[in-house]
C-alpha positions in Angstrom: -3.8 -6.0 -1.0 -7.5 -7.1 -0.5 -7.9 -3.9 0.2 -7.6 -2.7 -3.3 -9.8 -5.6 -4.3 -12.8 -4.5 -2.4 -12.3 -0.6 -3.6 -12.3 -2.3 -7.0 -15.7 -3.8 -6.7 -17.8 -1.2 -4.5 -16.4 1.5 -7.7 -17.7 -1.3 -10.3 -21.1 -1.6 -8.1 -21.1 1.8 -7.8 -20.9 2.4 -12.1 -23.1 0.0 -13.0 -25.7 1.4 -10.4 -25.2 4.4 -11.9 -24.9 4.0 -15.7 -26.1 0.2 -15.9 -23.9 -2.7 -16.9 -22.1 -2.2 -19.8 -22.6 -5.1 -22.5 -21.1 -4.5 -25.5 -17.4 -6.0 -25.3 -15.0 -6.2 -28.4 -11.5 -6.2 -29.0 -9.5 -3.5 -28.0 -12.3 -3.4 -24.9 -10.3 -2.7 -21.3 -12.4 -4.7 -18.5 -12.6 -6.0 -14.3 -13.4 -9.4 -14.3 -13.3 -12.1 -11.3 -10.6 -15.2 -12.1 -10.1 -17.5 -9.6 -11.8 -15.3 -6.6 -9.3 -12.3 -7.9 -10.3 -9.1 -9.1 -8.7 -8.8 -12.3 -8.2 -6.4 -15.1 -7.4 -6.8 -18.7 -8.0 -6.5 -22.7 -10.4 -8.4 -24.8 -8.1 -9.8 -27.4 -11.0 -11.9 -29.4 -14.6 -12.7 -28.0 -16.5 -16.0 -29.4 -20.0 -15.2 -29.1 -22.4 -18.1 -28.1 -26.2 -18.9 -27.7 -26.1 -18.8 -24.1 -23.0 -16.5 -23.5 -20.1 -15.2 -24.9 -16.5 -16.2 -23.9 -13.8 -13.6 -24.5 -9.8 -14.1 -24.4 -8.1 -11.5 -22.2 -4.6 -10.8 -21.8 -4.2 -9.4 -18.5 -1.1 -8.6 -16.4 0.7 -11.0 -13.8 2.0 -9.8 -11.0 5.9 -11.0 -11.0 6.1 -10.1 -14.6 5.0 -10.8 -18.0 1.3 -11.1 -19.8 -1.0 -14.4 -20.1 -4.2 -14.9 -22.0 -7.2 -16.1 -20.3 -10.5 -17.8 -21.0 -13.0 -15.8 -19.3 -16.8 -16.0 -19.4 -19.2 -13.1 -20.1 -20.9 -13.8 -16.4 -17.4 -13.8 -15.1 -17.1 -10.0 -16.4 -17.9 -7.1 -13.8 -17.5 -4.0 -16.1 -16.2 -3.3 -19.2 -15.6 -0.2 -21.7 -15.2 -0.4 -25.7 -12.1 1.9 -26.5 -13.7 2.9 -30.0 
């Protein structure tokens, strides 16, 4: 299973070595952020932008079964695309 995490990560390196990091986030946006020392991936549901960052609430999937919404913070966010 770590496995996968690691893959995860040297791809994210690997894209924003390439293209650069990606900083425009809003709803409907699919991202890879870390939560708890996991690699995770979601979708911005609303993002509350701040003077020294922005903190966006992601639904993401948990393993077992069912949805939950998270806090997460922009640093917290490895890569992310806008689907518009």
């Amino acid at each position: 299973m770590y496995v996968h995490y690691r893959e995860a990560a040297a791809a994210v390196a690997g894209m924003q070595e390439t293209y650069g990091p990606l900083t425009r986030r809003n709803s409907g946006s699919s991202v890879l952020f870390w939560l708890k020392g996991d690699l995770c991936r979601g979708h911005v549901m609303s993002v509350e932008r701040g003077v020294t960052g922005d903190v966006y609430s992601v639904r993401r999937h948990v393993v077992g079964g069912g949805t939950e919404v998270v806090e997460v913070k922009e640093k917290a966010i490895v890569f992310g695309r806008d689907n518009a």
